[in-house]
CHARMM internal coordinates of N, CA and C (Angstrom, degrees):
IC EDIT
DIST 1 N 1 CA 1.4540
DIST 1 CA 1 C 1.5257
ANGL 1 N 1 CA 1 C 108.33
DIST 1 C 2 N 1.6635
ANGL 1 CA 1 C 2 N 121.84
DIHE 1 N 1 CA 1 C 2 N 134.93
DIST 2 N 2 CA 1.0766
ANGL 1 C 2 N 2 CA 125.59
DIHE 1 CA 1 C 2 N 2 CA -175.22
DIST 2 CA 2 C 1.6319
ANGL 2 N 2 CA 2 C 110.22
DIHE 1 C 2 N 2 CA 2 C -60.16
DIST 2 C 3 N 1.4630
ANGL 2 CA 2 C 3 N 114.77
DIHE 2 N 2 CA 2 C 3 N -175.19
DIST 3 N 3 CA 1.6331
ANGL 2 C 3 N 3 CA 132.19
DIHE 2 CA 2 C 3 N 3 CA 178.42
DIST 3 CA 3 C 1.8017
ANGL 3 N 3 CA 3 C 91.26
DIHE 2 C 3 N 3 CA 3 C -77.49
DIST 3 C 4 N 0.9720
ANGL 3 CA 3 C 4 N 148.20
DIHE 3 N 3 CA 3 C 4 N -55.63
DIST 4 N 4 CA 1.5272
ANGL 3 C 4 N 4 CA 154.11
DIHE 3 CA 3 C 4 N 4 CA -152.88
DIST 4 CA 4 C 1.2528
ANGL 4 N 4 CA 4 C 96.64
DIHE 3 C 4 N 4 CA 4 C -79.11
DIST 4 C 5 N 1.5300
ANGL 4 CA 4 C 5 N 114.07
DIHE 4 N 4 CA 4 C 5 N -68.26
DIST 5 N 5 CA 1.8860
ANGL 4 C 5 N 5 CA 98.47
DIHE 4 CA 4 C 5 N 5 CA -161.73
DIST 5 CA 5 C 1.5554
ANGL 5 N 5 CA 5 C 94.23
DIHE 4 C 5 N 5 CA 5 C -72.57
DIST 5 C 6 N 2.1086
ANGL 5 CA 5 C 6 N 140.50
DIHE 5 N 5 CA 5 C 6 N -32.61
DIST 6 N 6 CA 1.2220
ANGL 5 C 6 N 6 CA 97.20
DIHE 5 CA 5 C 6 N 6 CA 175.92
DIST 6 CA 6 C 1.8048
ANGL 6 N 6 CA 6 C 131.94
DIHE 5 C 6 N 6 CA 6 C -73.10
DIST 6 C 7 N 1.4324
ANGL 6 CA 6 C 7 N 114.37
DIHE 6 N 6 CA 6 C 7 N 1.65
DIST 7 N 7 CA 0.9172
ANGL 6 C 7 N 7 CA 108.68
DIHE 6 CA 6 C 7 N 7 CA 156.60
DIST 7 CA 7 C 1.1134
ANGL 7 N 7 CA 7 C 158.78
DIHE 6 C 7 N 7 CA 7 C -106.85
DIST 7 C 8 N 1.8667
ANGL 7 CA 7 C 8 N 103.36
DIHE 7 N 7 CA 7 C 8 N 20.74
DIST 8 N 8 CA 1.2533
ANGL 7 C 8 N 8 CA 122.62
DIHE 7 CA 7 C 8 N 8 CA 169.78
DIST 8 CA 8 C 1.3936
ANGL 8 N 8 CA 8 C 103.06
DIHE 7 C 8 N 8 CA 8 C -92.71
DIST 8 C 9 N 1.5405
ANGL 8 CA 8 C 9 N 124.82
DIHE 8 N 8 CA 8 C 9 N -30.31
DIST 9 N 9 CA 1.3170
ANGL 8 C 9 N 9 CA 122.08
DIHE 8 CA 8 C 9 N 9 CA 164.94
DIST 9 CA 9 C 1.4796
ANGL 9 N 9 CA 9 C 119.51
DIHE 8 C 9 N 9 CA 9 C -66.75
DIST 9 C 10 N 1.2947
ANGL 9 CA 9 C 10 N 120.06
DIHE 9 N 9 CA 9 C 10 N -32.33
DIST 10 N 10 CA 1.4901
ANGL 9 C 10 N 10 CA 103.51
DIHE 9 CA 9 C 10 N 10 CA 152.65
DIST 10 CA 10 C 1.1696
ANGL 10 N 10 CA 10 C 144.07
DIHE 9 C 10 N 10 CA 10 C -68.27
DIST 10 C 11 N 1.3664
ANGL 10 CA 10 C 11 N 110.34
DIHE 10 N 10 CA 10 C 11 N -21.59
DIST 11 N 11 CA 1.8336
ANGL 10 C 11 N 11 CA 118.07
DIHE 10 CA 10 C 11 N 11 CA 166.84
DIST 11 CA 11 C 1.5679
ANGL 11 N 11 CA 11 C 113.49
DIHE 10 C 11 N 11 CA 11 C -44.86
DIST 11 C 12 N 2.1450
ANGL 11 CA 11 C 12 N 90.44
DIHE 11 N 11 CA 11 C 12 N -61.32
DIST 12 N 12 CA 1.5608
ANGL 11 C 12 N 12 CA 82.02
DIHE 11 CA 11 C 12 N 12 CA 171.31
DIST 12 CA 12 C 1.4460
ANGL 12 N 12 CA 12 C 145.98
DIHE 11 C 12 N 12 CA 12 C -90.75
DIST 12 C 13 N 1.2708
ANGL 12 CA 12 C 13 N 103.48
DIHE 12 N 12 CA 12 C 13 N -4.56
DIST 13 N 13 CA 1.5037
ANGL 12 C 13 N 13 CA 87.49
DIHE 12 CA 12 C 13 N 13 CA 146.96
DIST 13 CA 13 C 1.1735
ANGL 13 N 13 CA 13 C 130.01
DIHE 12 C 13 N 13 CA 13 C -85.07
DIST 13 C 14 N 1.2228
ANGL 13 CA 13 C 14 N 124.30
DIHE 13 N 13 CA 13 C 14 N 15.58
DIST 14 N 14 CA 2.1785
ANGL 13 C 14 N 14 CA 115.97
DIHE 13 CA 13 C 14 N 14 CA 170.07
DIST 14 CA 14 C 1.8853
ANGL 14 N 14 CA 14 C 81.97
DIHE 13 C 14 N 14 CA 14 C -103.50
DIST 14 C 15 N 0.9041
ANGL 14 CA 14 C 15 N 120.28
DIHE 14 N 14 CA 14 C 15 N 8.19
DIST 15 N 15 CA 1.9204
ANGL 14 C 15 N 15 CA 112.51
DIHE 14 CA 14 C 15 N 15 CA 171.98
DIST 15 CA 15 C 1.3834
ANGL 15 N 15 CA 15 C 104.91
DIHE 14 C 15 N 15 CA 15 C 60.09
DIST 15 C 16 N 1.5152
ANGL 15 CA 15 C 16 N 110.50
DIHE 15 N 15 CA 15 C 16 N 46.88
DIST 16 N 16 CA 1.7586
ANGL 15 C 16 N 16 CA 104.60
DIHE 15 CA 15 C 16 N 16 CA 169.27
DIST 16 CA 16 C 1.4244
ANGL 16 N 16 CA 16 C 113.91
DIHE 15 C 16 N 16 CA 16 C -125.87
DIST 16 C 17 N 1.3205
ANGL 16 CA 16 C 17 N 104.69
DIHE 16 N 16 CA 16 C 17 N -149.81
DIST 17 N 17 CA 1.3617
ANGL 16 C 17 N 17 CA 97.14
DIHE 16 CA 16 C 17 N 17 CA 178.61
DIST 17 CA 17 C 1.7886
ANGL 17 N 17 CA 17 C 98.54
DIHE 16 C 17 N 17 CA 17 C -154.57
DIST 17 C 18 N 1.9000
ANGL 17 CA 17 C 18 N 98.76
DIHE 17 N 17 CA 17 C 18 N 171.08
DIST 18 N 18 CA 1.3766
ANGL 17 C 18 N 18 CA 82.69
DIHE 17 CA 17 C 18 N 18 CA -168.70
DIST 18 CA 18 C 1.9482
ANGL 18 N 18 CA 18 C 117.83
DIHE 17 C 18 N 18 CA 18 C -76.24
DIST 18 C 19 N 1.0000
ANGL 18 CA 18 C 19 N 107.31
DIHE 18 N 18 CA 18 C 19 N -16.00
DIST 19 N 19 CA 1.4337
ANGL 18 C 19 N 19 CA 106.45
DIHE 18 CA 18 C 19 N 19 CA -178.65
DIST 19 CA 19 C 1.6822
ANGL 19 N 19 CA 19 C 109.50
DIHE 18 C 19 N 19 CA 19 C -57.65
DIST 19 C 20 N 1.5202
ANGL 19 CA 19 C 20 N 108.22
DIHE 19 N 19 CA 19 C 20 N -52.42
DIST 20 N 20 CA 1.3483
ANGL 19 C 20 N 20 CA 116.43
DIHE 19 CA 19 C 20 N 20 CA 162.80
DIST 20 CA 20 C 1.6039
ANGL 20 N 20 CA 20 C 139.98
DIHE 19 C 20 N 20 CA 20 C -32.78
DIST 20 C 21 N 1.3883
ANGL 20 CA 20 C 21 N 93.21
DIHE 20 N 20 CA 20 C 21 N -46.90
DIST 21 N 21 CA 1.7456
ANGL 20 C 21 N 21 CA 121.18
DIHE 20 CA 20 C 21 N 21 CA 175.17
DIST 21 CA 21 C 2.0666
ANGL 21 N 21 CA 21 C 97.09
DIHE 20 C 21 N 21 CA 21 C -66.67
DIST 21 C 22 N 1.7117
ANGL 21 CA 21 C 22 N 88.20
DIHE 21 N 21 CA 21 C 22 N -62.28
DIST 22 N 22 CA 1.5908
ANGL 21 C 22 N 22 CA 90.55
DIHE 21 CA 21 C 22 N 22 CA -153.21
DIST 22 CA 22 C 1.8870
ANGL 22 N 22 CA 22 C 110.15
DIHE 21 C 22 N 22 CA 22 C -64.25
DIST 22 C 23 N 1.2409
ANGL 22 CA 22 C 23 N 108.00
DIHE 22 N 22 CA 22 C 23 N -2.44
DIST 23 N 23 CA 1.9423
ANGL 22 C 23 N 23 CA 119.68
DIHE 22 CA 22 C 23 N 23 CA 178.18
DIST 23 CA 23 C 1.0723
ANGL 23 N 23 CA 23 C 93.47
DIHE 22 C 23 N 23 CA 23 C -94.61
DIST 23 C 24 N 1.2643
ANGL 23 CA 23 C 24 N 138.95
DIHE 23 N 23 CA 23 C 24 N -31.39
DIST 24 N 24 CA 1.7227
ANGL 23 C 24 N 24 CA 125.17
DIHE 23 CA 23 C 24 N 24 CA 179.90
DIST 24 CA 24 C 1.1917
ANGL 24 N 24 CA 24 C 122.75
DIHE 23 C 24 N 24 CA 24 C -94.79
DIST 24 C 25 N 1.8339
ANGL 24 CA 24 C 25 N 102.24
DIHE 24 N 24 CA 24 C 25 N -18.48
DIST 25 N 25 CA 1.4221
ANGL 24 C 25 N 25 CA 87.19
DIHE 24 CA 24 C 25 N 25 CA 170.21
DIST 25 CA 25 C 1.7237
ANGL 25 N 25 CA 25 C 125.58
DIHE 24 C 25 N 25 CA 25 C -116.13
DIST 25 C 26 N 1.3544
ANGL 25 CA 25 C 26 N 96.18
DIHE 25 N 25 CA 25 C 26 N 14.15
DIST 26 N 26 CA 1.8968
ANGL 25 C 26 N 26 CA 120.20
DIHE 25 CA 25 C 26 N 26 CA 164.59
DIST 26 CA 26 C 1.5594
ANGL 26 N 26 CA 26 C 92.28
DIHE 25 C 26 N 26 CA 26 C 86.21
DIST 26 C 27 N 1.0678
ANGL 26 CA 26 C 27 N 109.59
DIHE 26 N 26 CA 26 C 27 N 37.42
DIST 27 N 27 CA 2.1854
ANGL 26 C 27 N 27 CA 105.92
DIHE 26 CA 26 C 27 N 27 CA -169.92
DIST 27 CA 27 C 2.0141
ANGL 27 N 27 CA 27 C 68.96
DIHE 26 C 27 N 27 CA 27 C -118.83
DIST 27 C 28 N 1.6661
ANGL 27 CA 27 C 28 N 95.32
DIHE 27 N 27 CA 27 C 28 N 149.22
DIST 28 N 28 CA 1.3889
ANGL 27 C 28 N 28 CA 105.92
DIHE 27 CA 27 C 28 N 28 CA 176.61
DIST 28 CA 28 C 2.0551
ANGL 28 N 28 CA 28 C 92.29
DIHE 27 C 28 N 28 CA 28 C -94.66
DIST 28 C 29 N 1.4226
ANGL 28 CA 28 C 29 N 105.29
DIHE 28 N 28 CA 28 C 29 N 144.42
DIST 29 N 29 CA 1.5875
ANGL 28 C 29 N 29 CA 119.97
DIHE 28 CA 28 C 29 N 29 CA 163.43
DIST 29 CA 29 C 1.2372
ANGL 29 N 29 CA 29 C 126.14
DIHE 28 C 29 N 29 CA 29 C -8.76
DIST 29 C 30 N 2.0786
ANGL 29 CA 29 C 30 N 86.53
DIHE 29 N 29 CA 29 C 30 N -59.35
DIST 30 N 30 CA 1.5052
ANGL 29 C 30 N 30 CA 102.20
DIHE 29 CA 29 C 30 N 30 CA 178.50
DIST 30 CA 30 C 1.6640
ANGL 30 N 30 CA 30 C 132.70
DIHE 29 C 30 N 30 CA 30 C -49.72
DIST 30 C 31 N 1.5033
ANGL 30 CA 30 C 31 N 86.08
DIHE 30 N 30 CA 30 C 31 N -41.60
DIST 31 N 31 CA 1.7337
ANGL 30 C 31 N 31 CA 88.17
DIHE 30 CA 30 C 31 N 31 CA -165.12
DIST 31 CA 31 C 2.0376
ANGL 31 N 31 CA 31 C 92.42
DIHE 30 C 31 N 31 CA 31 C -79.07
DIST 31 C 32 N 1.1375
ANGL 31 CA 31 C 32 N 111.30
DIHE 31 N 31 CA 31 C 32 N -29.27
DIST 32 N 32 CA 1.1046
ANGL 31 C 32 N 32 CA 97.81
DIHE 31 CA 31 C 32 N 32 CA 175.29
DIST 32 CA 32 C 1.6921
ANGL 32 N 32 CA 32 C 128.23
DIHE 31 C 32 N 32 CA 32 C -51.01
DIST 32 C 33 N 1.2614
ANGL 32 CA 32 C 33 N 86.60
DIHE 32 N 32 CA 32 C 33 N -57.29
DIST 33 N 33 CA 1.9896
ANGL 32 C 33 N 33 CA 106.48
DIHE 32 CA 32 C 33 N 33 CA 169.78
DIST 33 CA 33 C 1.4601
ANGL 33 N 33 CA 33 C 90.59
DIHE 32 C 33 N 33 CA 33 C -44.45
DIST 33 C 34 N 1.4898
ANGL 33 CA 33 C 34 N 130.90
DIHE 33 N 33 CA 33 C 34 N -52.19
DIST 34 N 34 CA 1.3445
ANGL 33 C 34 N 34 CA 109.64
DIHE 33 CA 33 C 34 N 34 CA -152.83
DIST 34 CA 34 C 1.3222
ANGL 34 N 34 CA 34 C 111.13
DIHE 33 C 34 N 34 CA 34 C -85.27
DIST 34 C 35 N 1.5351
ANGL 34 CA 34 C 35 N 126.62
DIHE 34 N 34 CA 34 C 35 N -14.71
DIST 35 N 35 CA 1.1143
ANGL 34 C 35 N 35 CA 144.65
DIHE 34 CA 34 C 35 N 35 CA 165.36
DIST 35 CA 35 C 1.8277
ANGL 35 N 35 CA 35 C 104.38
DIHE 34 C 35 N 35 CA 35 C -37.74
DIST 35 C 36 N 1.1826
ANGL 35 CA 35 C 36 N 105.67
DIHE 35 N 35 CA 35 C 36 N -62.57
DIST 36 N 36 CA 1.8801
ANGL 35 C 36 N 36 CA 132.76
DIHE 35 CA 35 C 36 N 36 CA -170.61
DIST 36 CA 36 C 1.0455
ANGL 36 N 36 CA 36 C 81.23
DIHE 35 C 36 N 36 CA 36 C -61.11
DIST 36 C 37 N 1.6945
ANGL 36 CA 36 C 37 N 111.93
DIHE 36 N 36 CA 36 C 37 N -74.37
DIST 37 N 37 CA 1.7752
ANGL 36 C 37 N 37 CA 97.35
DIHE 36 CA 36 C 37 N 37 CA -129.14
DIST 37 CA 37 C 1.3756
ANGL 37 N 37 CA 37 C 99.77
DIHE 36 C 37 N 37 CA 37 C -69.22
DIST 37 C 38 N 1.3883
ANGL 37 CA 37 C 38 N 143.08
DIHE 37 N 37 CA 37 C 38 N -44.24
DIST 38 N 38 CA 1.2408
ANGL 37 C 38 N 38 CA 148.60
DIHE 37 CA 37 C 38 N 38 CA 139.32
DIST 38 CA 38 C 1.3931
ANGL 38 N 38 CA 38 C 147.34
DIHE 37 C 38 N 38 CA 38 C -6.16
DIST 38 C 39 N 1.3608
ANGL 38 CA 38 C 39 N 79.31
DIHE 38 N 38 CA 38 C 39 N -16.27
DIST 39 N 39 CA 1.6113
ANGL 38 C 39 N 39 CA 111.32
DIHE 38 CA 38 C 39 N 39 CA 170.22
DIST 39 CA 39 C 2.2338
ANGL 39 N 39 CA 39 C 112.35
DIHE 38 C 39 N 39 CA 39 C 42.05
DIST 39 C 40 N 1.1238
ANGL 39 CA 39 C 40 N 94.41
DIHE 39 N 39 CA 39 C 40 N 38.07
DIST 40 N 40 CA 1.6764
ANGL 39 C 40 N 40 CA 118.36
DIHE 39 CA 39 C 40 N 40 CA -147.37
DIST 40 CA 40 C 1.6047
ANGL 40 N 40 CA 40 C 84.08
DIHE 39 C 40 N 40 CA 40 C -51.62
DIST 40 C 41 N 1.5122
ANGL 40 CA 40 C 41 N 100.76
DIHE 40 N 40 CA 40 C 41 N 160.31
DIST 41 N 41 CA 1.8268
ANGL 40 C 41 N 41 CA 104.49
DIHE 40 CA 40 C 41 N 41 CA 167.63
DIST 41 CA 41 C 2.0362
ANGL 41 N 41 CA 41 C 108.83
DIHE 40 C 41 N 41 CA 41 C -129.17
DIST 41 C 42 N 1.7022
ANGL 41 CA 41 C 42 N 74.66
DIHE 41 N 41 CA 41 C 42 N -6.27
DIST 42 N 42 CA 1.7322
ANGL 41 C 42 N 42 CA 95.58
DIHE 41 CA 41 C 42 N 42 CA -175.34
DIST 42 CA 42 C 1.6696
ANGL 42 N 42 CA 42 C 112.04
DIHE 41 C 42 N 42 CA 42 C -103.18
DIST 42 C 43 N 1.4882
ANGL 42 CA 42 C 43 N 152.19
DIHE 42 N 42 CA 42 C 43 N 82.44
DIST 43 N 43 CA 1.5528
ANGL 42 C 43 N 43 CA 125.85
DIHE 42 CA 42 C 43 N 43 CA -172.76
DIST 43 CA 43 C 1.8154
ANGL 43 N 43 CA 43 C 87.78
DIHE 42 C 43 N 43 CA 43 C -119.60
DIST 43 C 44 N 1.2952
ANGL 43 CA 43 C 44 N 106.46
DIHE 43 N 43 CA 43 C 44 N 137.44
DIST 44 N 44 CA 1.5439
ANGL 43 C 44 N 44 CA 115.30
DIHE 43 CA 43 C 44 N 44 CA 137.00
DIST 44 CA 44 C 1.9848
ANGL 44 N 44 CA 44 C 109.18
DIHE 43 C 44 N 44 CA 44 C -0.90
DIST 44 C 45 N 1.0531
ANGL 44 CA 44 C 45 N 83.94
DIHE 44 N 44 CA 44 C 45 N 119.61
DIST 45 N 45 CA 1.8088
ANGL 44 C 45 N 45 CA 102.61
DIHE 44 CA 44 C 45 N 45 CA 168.31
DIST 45 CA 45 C 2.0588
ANGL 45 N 45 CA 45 C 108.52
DIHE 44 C 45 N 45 CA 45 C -66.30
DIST 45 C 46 N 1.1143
ANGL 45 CA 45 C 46 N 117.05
DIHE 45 N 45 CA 45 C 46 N -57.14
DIST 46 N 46 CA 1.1067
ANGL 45 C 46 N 46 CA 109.05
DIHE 45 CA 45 C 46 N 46 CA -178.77
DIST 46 CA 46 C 1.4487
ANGL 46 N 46 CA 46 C 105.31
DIHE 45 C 46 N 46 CA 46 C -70.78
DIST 46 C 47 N 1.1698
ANGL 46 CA 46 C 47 N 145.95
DIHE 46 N 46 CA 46 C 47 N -37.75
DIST 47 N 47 CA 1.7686
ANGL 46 C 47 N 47 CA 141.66
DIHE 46 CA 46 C 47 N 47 CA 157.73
DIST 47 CA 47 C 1.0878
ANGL 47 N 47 CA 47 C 116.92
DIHE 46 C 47 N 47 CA 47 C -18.96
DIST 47 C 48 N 1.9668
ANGL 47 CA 47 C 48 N 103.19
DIHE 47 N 47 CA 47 C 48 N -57.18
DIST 48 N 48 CA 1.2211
ANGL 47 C 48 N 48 CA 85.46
DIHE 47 CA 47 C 48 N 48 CA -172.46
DIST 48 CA 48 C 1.6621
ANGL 48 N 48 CA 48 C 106.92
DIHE 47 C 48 N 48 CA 48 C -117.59
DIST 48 C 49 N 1.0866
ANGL 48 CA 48 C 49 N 135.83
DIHE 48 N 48 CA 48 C 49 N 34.61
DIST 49 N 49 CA 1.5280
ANGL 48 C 49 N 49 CA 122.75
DIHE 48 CA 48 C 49 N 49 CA 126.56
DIST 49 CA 49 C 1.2965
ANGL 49 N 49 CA 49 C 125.40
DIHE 48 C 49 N 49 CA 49 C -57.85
DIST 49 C 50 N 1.6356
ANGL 49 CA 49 C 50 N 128.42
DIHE 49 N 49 CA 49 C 50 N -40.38
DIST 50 N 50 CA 1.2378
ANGL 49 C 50 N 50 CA 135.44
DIHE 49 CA 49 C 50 N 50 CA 154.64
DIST 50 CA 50 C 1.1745
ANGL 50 N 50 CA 50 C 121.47
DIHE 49 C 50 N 50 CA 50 C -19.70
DIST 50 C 51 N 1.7624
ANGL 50 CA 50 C 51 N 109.62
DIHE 50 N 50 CA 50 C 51 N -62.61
DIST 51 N 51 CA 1.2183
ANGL 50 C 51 N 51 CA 129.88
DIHE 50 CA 50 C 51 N 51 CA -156.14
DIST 51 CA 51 C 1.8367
ANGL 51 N 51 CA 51 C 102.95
DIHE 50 C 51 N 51 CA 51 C -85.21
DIST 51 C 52 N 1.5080
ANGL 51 CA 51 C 52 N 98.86
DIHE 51 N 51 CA 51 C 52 N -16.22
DIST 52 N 52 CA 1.4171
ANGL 51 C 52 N 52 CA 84.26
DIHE 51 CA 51 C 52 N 52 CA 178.49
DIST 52 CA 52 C 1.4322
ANGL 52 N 52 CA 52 C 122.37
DIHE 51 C 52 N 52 CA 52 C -121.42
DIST 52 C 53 N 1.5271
ANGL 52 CA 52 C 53 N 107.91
DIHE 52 N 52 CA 52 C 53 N 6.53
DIST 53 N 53 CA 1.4563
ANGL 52 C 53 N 53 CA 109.21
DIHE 52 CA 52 C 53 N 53 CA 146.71
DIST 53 CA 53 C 1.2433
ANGL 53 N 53 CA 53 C 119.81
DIHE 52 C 53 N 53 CA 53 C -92.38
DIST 53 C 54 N 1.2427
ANGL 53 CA 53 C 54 N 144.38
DIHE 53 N 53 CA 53 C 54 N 1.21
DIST 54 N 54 CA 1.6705
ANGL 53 C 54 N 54 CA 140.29
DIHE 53 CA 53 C 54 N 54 CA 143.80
DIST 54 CA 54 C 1.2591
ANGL 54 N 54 CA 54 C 103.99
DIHE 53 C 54 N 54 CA 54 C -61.06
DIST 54 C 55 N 1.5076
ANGL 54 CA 54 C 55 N 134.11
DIHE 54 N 54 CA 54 C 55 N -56.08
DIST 55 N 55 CA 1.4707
ANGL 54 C 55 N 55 CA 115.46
DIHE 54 CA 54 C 55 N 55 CA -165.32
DIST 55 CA 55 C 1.6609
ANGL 55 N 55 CA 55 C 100.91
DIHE 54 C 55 N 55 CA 55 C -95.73
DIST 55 C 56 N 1.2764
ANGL 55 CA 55 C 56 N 114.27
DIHE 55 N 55 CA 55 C 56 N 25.61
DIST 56 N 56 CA 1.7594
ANGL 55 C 56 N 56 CA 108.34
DIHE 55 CA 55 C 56 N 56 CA 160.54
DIST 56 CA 56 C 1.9806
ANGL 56 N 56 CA 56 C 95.54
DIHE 55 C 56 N 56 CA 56 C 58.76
DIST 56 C 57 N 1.3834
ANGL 56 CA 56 C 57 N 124.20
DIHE 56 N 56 CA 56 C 57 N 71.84
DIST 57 N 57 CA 1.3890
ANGL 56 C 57 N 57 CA 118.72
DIHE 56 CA 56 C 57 N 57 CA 171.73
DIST 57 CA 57 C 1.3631
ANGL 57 N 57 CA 57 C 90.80
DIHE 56 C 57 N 57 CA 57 C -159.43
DIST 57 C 58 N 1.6748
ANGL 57 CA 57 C 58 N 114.69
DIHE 57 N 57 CA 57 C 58 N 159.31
DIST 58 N 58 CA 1.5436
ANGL 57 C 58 N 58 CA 105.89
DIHE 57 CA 57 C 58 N 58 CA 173.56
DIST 58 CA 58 C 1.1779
ANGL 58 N 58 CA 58 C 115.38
DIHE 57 C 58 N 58 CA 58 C -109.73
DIST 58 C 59 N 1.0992
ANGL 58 CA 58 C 59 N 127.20
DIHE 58 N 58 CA 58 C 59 N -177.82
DIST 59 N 59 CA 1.3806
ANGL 58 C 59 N 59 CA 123.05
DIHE 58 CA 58 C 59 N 59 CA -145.05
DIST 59 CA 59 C 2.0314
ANGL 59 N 59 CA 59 C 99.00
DIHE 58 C 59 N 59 CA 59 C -72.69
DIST 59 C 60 N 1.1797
ANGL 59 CA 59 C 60 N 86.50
DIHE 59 N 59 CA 59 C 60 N -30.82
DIST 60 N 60 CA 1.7361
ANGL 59 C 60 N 60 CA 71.25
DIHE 59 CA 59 C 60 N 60 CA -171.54
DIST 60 CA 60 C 1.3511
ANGL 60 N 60 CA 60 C 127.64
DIHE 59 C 60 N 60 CA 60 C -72.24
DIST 60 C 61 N 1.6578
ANGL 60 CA 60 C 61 N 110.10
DIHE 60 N 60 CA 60 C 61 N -9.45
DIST 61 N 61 CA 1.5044
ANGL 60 C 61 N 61 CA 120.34
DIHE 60 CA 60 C 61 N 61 CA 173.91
DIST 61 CA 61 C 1.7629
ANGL 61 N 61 CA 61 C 96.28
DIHE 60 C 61 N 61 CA 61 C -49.63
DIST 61 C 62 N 1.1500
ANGL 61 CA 61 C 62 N 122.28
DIHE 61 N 61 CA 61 C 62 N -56.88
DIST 62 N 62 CA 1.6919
ANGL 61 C 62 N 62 CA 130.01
DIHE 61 CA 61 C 62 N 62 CA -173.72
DIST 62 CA 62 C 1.8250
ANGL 62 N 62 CA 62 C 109.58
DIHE 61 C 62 N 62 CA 62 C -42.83
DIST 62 C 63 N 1.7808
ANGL 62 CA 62 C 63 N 116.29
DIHE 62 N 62 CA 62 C 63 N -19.18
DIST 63 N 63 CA 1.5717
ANGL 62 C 63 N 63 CA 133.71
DIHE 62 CA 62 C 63 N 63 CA 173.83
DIST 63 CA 63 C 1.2427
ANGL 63 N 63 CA 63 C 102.05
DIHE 62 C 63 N 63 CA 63 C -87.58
DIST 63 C 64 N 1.0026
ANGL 63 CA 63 C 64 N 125.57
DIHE 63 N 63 CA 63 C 64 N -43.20
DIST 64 N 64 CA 1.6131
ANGL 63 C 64 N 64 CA 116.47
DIHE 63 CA 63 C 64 N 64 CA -155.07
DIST 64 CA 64 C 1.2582
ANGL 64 N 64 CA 64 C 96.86
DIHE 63 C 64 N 64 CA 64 C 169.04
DIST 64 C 65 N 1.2096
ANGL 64 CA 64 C 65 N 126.27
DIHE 64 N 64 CA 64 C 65 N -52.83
DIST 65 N 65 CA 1.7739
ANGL 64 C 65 N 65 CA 137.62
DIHE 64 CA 64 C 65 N 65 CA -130.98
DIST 65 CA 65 C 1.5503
ANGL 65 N 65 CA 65 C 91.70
DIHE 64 C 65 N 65 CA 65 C -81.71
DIST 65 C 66 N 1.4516
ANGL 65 CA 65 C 66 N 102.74
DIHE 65 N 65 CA 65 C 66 N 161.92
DIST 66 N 66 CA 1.7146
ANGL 65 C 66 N 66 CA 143.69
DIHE 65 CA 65 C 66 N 66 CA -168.86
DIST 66 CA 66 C 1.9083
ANGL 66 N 66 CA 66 C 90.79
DIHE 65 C 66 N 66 CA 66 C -49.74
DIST 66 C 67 N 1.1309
ANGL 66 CA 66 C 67 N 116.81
DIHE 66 N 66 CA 66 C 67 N 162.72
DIST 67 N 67 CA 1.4323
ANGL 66 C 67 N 67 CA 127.17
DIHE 66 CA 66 C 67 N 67 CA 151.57
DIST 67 CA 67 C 1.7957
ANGL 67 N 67 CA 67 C 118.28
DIHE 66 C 67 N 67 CA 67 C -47.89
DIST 67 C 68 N 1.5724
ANGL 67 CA 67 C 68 N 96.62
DIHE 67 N 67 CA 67 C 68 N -47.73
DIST 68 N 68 CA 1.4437
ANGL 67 C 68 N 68 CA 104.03
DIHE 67 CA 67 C 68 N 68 CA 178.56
DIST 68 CA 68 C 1.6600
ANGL 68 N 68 CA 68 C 118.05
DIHE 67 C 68 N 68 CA 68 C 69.46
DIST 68 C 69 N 1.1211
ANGL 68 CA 68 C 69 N 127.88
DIHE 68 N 68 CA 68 C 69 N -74.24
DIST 69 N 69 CA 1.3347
ANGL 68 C 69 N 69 CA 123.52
DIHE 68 CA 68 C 69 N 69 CA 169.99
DIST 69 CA 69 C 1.5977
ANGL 69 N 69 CA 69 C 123.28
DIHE 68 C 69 N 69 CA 69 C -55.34
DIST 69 C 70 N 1.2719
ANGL 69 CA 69 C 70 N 114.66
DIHE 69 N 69 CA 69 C 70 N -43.42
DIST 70 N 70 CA 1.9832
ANGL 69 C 70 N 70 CA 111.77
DIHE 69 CA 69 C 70 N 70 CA 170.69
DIST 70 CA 70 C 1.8521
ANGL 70 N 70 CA 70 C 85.44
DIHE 69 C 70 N 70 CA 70 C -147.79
DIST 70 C 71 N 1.4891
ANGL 70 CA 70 C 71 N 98.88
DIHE 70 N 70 CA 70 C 71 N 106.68
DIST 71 N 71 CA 1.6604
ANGL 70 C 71 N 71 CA 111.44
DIHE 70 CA 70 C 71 N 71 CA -171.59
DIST 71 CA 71 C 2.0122
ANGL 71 N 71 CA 71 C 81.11
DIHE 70 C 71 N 71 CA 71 C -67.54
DIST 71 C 72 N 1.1204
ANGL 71 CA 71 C 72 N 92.21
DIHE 71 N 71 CA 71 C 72 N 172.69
DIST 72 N 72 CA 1.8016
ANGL 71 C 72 N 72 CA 117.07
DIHE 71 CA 71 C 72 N 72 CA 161.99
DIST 72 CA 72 C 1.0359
ANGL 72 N 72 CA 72 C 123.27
DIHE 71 C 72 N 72 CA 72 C -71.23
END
COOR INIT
IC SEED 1 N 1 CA 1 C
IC BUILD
C-alpha cells in the first residue's frame, strides 16, 4: 500500500482530519491533500517524520510496518 492511501487511512482512524494533522504538524493541508490524492509512494523524509510524530506511528508504518506505538 502506497504513502497516501496509508495515510489517509490513518487520519481516519485517529478521527481527525487533514487540516487538524497539517497545524500540528507545521506541514501546510496542501501538501498533505497532495500526499492522498496522489496516492504518493515517494514524500520528503522530513514530511514524513512530521507526519508521523503527530499521528504517534514510526516511520516505518508509512513502508508497510504495524502502527507500533498503539497497534489496532
Amino acid at each position: 500500500m502506497s504513502i497516501g492511501k496509508r495515510l489517509e487511512e490513518l487520519i481516519n482512524y485517529r478521527n481527525t482530519n487533514v487540516n487538524r494533522v497539517a497545524r500540528e504538524a507545521g506541514i501546510s493541508p496542501q501538501t498533505i491533500y497532495g500526499i492522498i490524492k496522489r496516492d504518493n509512494t515517494k514524500v520528503d523524509i522530513n514530511i514524513l517524520m512530521a507526519l508521523a510524530k503527530e499521528l504517534n506511528v514510526t516511520l516505518d508504518f508509512f513502508s508497510g510496518g504495524p502502527l507500533n506505538v498503539d497497534e489496532v
